[in-house]
C-alpha positions as CSV (number, residue, x, y, z in Angstrom):
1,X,-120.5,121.1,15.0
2,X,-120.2,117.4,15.5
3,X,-123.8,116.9,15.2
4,X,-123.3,118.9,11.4
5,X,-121.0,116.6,10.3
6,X,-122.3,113.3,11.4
7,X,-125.9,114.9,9.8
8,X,-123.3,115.0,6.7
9,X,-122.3,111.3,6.9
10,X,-126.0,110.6,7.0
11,X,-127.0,112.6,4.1
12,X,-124.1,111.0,2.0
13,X,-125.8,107.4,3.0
14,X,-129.5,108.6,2.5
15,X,-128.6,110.0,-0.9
16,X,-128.1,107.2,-2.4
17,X,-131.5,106.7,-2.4
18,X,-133.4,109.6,-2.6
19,X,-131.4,111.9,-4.7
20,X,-130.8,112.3,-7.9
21,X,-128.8,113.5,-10.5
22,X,-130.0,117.0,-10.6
23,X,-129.3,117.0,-6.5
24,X,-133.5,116.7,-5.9
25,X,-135.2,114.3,-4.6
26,X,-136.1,111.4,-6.1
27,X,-139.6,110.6,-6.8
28,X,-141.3,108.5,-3.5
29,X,-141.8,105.4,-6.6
30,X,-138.3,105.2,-7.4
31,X,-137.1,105.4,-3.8
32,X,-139.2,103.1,-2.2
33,X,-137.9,100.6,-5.4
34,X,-134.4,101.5,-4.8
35,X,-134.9,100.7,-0.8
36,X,-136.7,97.4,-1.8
37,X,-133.5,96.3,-3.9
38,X,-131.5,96.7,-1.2
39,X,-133.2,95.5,1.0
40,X,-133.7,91.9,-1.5
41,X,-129.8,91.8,-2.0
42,X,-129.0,92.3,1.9
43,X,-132.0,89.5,2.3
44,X,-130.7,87.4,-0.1
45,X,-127.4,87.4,2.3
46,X,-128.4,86.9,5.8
47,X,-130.5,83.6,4.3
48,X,-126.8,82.5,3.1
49,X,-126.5,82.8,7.0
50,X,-130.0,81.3,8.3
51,X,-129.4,78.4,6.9
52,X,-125.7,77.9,8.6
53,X,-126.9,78.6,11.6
54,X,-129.6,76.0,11.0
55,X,-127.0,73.4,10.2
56,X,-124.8,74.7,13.9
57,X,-127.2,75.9,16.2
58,X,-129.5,73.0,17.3
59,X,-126.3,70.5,17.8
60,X,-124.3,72.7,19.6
61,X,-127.4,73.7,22.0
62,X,-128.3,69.9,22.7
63,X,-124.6,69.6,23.5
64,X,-124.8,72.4,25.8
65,X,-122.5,74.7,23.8
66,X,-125.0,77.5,22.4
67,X,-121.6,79.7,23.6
68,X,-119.5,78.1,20.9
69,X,-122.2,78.5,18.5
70,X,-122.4,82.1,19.4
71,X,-118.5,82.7,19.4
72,X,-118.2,80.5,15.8
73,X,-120.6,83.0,14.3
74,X,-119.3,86.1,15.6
75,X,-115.8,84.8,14.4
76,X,-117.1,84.9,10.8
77,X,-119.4,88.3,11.3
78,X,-116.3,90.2,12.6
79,X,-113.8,88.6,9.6
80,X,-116.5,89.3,7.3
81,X,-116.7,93.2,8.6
82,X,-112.8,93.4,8.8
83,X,-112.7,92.0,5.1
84,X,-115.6,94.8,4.1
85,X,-114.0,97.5,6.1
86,X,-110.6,98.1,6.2
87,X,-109.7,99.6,3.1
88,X,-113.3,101.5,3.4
89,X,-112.1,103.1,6.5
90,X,-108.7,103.9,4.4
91,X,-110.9,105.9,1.7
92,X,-113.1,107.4,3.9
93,X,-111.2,108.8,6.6
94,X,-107.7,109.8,4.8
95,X,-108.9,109.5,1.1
96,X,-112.0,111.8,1.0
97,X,-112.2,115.2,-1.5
98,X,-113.1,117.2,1.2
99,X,-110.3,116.3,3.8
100,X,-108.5,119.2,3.3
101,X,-111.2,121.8,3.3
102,X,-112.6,120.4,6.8
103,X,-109.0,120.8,8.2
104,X,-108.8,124.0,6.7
105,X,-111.9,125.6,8.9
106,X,-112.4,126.2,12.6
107,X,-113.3,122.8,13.2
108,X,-112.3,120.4,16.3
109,X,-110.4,117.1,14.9
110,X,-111.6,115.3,16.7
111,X,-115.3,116.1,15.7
112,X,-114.2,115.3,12.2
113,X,-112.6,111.9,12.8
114,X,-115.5,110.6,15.5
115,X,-117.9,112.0,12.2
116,X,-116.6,109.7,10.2
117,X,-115.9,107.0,12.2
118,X,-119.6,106.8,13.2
119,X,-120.5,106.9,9.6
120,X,-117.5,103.9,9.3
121,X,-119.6,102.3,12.4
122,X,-122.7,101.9,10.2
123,X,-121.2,99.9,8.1
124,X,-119.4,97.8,10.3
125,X,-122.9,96.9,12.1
126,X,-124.7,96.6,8.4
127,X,-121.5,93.8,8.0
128,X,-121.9,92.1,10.9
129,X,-125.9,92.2,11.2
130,X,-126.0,90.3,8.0
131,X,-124.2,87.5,10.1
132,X,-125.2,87.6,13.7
133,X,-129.2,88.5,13.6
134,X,-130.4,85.3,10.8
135,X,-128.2,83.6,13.4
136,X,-129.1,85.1,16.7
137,X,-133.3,84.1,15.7
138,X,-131.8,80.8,14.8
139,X,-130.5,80.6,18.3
140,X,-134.1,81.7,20.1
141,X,-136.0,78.7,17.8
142,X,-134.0,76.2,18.9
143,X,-133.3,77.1,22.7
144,X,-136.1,79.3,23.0
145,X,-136.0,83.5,24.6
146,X,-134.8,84.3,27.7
147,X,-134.4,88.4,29.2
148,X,-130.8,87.5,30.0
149,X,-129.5,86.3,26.1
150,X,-132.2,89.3,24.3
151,X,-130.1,91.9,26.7
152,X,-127.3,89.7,25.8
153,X,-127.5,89.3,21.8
154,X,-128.3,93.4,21.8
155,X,-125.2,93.7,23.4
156,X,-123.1,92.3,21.0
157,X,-124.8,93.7,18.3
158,X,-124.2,97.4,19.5
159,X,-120.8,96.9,20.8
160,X,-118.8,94.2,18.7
161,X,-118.8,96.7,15.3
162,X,-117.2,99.4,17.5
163,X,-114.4,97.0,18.3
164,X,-114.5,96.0,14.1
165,X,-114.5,99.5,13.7
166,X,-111.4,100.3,16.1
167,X,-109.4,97.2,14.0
168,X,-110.6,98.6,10.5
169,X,-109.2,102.3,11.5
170,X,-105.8,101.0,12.8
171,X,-105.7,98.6,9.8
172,X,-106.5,101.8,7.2
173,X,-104.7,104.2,8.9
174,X,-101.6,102.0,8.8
175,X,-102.5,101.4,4.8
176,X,-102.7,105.3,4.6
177,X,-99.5,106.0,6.2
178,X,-97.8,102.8,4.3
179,X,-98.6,103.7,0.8
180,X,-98.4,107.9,1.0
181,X,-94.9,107.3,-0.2
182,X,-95.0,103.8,-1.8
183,X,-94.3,104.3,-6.1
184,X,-96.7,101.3,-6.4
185,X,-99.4,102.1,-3.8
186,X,-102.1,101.2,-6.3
187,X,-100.6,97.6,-7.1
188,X,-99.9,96.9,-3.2
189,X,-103.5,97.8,-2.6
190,X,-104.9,95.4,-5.1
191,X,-102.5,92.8,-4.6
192,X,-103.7,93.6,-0.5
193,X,-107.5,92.7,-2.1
194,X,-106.6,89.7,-4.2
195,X,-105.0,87.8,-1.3
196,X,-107.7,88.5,0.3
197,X,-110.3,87.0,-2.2
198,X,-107.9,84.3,-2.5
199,X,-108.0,83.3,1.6
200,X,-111.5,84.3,1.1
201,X,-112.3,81.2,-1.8
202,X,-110.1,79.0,0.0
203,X,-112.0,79.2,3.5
204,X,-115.4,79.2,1.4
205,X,-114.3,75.7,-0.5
206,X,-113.4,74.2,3.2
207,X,-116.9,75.8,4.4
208,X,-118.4,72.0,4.8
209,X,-115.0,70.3,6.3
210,X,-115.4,73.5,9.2
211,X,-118.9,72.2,9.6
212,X,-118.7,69.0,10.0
213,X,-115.1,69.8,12.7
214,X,-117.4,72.1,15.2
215,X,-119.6,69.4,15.0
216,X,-118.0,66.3,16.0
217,X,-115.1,68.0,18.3
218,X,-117.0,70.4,20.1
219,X,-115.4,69.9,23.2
220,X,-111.9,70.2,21.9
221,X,-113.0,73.7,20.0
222,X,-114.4,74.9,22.7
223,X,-111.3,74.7,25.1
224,X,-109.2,75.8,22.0
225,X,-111.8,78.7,21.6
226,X,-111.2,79.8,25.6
227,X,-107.6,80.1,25.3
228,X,-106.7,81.3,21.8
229,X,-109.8,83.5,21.0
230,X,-110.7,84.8,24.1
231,X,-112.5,87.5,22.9
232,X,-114.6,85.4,20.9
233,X,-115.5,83.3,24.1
234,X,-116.9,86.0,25.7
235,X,-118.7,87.4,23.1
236,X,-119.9,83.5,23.0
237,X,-121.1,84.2,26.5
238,X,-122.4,87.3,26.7
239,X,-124.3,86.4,23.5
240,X,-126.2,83.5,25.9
241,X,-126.9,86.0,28.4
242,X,-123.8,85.5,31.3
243,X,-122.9,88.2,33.2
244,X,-119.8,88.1,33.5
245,X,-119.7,87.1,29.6
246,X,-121.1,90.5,29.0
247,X,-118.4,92.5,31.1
248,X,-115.7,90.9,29.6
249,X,-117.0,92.1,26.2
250,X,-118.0,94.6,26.7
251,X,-114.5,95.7,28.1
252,X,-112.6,94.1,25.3
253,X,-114.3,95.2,22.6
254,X,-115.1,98.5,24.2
255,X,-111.4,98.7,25.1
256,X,-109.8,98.0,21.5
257,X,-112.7,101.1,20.1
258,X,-111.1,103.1,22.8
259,X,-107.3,102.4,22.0
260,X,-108.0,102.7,18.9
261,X,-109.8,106.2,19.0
262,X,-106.8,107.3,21.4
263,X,-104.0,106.0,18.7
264,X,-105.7,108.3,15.6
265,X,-106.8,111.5,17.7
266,X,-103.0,112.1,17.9
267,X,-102.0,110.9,14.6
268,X,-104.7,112.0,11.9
269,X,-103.6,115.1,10.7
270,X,-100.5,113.6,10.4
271,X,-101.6,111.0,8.3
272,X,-104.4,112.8,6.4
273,X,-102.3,115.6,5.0
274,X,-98.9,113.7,4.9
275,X,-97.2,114.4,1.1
276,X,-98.1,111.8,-0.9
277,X,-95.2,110.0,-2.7
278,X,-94.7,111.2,-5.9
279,X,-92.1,111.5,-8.2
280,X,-90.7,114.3,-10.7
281,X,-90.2,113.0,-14.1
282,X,-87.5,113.5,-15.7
283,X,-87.2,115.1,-19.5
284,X,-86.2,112.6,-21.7
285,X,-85.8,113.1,-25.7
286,X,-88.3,110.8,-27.3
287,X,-90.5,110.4,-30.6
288,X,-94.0,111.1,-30.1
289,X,-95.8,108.7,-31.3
290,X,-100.1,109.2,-32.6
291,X,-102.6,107.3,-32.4
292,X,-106.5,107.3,-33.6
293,X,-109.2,109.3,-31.2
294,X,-110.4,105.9,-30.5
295,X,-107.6,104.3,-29.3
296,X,-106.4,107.7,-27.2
297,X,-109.7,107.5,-25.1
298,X,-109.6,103.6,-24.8
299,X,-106.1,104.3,-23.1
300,X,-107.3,107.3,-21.0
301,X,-110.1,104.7,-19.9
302,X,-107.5,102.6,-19.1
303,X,-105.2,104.6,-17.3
304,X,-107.9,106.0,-15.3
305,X,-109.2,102.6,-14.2
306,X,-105.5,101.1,-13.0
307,X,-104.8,104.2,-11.7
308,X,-107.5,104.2,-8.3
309,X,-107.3,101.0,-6.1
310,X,-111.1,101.7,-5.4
311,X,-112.3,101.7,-9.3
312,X,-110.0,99.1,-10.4
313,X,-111.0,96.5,-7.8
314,X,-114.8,97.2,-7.0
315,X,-115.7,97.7,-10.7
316,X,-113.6,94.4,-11.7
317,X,-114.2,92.6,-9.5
318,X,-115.5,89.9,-11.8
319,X,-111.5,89.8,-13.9
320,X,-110.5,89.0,-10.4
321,X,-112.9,86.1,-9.6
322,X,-112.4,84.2,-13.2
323,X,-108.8,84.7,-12.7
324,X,-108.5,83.0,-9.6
325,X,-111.5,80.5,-9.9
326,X,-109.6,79.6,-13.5
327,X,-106.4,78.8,-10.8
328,X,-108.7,76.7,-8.7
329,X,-110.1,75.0,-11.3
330,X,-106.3,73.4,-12.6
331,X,-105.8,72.2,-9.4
332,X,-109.4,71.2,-8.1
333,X,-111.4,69.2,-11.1
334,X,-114.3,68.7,-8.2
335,X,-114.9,72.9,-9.1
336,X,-118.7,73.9,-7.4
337,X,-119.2,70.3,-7.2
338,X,-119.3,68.8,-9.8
339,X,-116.9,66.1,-9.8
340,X,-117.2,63.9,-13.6
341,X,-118.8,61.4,-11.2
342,X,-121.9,62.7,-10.5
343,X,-122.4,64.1,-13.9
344,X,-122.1,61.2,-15.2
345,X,-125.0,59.8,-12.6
346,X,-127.1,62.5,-13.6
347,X,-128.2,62.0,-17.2
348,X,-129.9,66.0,-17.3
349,X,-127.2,67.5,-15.5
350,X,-124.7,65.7,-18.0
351,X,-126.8,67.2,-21.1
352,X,-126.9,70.6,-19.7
353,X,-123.3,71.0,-18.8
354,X,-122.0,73.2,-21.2
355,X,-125.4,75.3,-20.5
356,X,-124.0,75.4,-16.9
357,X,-120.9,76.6,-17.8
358,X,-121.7,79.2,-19.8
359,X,-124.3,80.6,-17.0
360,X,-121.7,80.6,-14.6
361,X,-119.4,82.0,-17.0
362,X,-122.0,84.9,-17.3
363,X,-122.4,85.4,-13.9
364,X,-119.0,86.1,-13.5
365,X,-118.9,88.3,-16.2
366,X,-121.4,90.7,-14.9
367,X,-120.2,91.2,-11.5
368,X,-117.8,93.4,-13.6
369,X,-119.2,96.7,-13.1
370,X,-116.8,99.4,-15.3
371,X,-119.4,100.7,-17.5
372,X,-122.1,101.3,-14.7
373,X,-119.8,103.8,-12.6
374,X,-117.6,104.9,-15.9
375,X,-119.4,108.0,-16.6
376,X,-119.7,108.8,-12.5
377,X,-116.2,108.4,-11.4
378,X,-115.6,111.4,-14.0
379,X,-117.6,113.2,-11.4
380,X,-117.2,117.2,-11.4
381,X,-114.7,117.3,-14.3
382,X,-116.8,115.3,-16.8
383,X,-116.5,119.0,-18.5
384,X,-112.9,117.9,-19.3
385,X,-114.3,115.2,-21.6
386,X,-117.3,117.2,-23.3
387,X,-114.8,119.8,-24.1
388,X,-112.7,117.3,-26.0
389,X,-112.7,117.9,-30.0
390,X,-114.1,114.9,-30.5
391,X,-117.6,112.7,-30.5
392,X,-119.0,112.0,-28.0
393,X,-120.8,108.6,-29.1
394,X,-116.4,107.8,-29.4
395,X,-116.2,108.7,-26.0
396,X,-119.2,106.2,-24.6
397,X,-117.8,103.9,-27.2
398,X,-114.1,103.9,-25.4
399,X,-116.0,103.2,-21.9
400,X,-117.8,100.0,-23.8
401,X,-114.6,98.6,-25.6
402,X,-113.0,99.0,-21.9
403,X,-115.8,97.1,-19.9
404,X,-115.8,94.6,-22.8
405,X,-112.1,94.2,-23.0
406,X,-111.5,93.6,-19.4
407,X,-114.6,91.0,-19.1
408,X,-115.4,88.9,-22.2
409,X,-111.5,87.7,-22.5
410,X,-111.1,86.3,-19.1
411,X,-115.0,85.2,-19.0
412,X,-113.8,83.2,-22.6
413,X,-110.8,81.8,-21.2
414,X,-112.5,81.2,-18.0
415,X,-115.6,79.4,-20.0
416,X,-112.9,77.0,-22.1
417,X,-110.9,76.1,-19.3
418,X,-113.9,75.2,-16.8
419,X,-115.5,73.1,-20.2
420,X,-112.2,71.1,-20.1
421,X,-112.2,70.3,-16.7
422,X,-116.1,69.2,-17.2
423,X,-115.5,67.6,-19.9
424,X,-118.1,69.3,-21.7
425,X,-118.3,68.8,-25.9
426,X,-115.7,71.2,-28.2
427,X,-118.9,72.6,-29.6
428,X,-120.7,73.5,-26.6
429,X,-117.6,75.0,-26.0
430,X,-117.1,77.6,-28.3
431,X,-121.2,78.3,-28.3
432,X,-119.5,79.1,-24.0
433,X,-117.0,81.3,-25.8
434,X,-119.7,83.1,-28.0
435,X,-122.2,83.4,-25.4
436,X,-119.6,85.2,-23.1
437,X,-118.7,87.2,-25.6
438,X,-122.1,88.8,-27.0
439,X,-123.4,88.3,-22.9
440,X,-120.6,90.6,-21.7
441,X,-121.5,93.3,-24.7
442,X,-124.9,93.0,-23.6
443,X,-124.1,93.8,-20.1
444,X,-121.5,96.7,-21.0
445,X,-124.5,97.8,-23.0
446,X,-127.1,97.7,-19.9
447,X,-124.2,98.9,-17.5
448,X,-123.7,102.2,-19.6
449,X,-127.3,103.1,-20.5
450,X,-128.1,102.4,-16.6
451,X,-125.0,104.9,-15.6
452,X,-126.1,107.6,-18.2
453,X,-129.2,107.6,-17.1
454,X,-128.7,107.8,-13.1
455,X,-125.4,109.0,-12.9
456,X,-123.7,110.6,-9.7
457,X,-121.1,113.5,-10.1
458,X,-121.4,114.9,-7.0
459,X,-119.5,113.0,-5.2
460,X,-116.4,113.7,-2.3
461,X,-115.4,110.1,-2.2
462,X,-115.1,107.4,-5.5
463,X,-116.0,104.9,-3.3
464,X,-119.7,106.5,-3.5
465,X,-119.4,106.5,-7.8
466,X,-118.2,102.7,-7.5
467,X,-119.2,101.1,-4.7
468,X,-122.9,103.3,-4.2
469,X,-124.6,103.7,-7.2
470,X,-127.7,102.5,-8.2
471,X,-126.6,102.0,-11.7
472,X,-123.9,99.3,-10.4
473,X,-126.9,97.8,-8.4
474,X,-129.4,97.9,-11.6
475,X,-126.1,96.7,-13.8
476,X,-125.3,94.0,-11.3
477,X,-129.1,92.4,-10.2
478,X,-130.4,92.9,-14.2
479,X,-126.9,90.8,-15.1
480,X,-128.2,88.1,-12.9
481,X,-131.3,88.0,-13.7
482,X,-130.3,87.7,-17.4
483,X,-128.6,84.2,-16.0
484,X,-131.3,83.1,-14.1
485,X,-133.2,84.0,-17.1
486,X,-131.2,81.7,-19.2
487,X,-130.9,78.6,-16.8
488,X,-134.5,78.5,-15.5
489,X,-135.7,78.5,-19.9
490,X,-133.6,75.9,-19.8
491,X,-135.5,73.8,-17.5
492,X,-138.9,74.9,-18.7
493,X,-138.2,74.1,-22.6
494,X,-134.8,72.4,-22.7
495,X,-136.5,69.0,-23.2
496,X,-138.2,70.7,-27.0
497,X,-134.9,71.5,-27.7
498,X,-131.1,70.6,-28.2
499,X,-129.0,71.7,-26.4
500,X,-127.3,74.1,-29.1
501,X,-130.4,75.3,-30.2
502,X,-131.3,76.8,-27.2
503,X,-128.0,78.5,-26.5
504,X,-128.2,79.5,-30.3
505,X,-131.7,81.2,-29.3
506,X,-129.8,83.0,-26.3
507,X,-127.1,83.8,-28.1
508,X,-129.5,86.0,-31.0
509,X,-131.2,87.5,-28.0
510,X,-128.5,88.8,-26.4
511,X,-127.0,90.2,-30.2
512,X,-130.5,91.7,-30.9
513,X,-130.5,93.5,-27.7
514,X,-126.9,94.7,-28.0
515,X,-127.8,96.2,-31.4
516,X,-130.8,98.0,-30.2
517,X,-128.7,99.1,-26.9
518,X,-125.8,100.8,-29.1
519,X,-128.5,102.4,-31.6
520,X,-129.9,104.1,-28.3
521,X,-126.4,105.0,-26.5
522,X,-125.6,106.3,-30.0
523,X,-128.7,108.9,-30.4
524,X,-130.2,109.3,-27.1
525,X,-127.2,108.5,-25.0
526,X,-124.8,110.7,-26.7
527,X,-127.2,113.8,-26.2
528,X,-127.6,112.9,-22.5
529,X,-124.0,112.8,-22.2
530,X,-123.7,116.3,-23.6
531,X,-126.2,117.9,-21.2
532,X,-124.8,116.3,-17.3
């Protein structure tokens, strides 16, 4: 039976990439493309980590501390997994549709909980991967291969996501048993991710000041390392090969998997079926008010998004960004680096500014993701909307006004307030404000089309429809390469044009292909709707 359902955790990873919406297999073509996106964006990360441990390793091996090298990195690979997988491991293993139809059959527990947990432990090793292998061949360049630190590096690699994996379970089981009863579960949880982000930016702005500390005071680390992270020390060691490094770890890490195992195999039913907290309304004599069809199925839209933690903060993830990078921009004028100062040094970079802005505007904008998963978190009871008395092109519409409600005002704010602090021109302002504005249609535009397209309804979690669709991917990647699109014109013809011209050019591009997008969603999209 355990083998059955950890072959079901597999199949729910592998379909992501070879089937479809019809519950076939894709074609070889579009699977191999799918694979080769991934594989790009999870690239594109462990570079981000290449190159740190390019600027670490080779000090901190001539100082004789490849250990402390070791136990820096794995600090960040487990926070990073921690971050990643906590409130995963809440979805997953007391969220999931088809919790109570497992419990219901003739099935162990405790083949159902290790089922998930190993599909849980996949991710936790994806997480930390990303972190410790750029950095572990960093390691063998600079102080070359030995048998002792290969066995050594393997060993963390296998074994330090169990020990993630034990914290994430004990940190989502106590979030499952916290909000079951908790009136404003949905708000804790996103206020939980948003102080997270926030600790998150804060440790990423002080990345270089870290540096440059490990650096100069390795010594002084190091002893600091051996008596307040102990763990980390040993993974440090083991990672280098030491014997007695690698027992350590492995019992430390192996030992908090093992606790943590123990803890849930006596509380999960417990948890997983406990009442959720919900409470009876009470009749109270009111007016009714109406409203057009439009505005109903905006506010459905709505509802529906603010309503799941995992929707509202995978799929908006952008709002969040721009609302806190607008924060750190009031009290940090030297935002990304660009202090007035070296503007002002760098005569290009000063006549581009307000170009820069509204790029990075952009980007932000299309991390927002509502209108790529909005017709796949509907999943099995998209019926409910088709059977509506209504149009359906008002129904794609609402998901559109939604996306574009929720992005373009905070990207617009976002673009005048970071134009202030750079001092950028009112005019190349408001062309900011305009280019955010049409950009963020565009991509609500792209987003839906992608979603209609290669939607997912058959789904047992939501965190598959937000988090593990291809149309977020294709929404995502094509938004950034619209950016990149934008800045890298910039530096092939910016110098035949102004400034306002080119973003003017942009700026009809992205209008043209907004209007040709909502002709398409309107004829073709509508009748695809109709017929998932």
């Amino acid at each position: 039976m355990l083998k059955i359902l950890i072959k079901k955790q597999l199949l729910g990873f592998a379909s992501f990439f070879l089937i479809g919406k019809d519950g076939k297999y894709r074609n070889k073509g579009v699977a191999i493309g799918f694979i080769a996106l991934m594989v790009y964006a999870f690239g594109a990360v462990g570079a981000m980590f290449w190159f740190l441990g390019e600027t670490l390793c080779e000090p901190l091996v001539a100082q004789g501390r490849g250990w402390l090298y070791f136990a820096f990195v794995g600090l960040i690979g487990c926070g990073l997994s921690v971050i990643g997988g906590a409130f995963t491991a809440k979805s997953r293993l007391y969220e999931a549709k088809d919790n109570d139809l497992l419990l219901s059959m003739p099935i162990p527990t405790w083949a159902i909980l290790l089922s998930r947990m190993i599909g849980l432990y996949l991710i936790s090793l994806l997480f930390f991967g990303l972190v410790f292998v750029p950095t572990s061949i960093q390691y063998f360049l600079v102080a070359g291969v030995s048998f002792a630190a290969v066995v050594g590096c393997l060993l963390v690699l296998v074994v330090a996501p169990l020990g993630i994996l034990g914290i994430c379970c004990l940190i989502g089981a106590g979030l499952a048993w916290l909000t079951a009863r908790m009136p404003f579960k949905n708000l804790f949880t996103v206020v939980g991710v948003m102080s997270f982000m926030v600790v998150w930016f804060w440790l990423y702005s002080k990345v270089n000041e870290y540096l440059a500390y490990v650096l100069a005071n390795g010594e002084a680390l190091g002893a600091k390392m051996k008596t307040f992270l102990f763990p980390f020390a040993q993974l440090g060691h083991a990672s280098t090969g030491k014997p007695l490094g690698m027992l350590l770890f492995l019992v430390i890490f192996g030992g908090i998997f093992a606790l943590a195992y123990l803890l849930m195999s006596r509380t999960y039913i417990r948890v997983a079926t406990v009442k959720r907290g919900e409470h009876y309304a009470r009749y109270r004599e009111k007016k009714i008010g109406t409203s057009s069809p439009q505005k109903a199925l905006v506010k459905k839209e709505f509802l529906r998004l603010i309503k799941s933690p995992t929707y509202l903060i995978n799929a908006s993830m952008g709002t969040f960004m721009m609302l806190i990078i607008g924060v750190l921009a009031l009290v940090n004028n030297d935002l990304f680096g660009l202090t007035p100062g070296l503007v002002e040094t760098m005569p290009m970079l000063k006549e581009s500014m307000g170009l820069l802005v509204g790029v990075i505007t952009l980007m932000l904008a299309s991390s927002n993701t509502i209108a790529a998963c909005s017709v796949s978190i509907e999943g099995e009871s998209i019926w409910i909307g088709r059977s509506l008395p209504v149009d359906s092109w008002l129904i794609l519409r609402a998901k559109l006004i939604l996306h574009i409600t929720m992005t373009a005002v905070p990207a617009a704010l976002i673009g005048v307030l970071m134009g202030v602090v750079m001092d950028v021109v009112w005019w190349e302002i408001l062309l900011t404000v305009a280019v955010a504005i049409v950009g963020t249609s565009l991509f609500a535009a792209m987003d839906l089309a992608a979603n209609l397209k290669l939607p997912n309804l058959h789904w047992t979690n939501e965190t598959v429809a937000v988090k593990q669709s291809i149309s977020v991917m294709i929404g995502m990647f094509g938004g950034w390469g619209l950016c990149l699109a934008t800045i890298g014109g910039y530096f092939l013809f910016g110098k035949y044009l102004p400034v306002w011209a080119y973003f003017s050019i942009w700026i009809a591009v992205f209008a043209v292909a907004v209007a040709v997008l909502s002709v398409w969603l309107k004829k073709r999209g509508t009748k695809i709707y109709d017929n998932l």
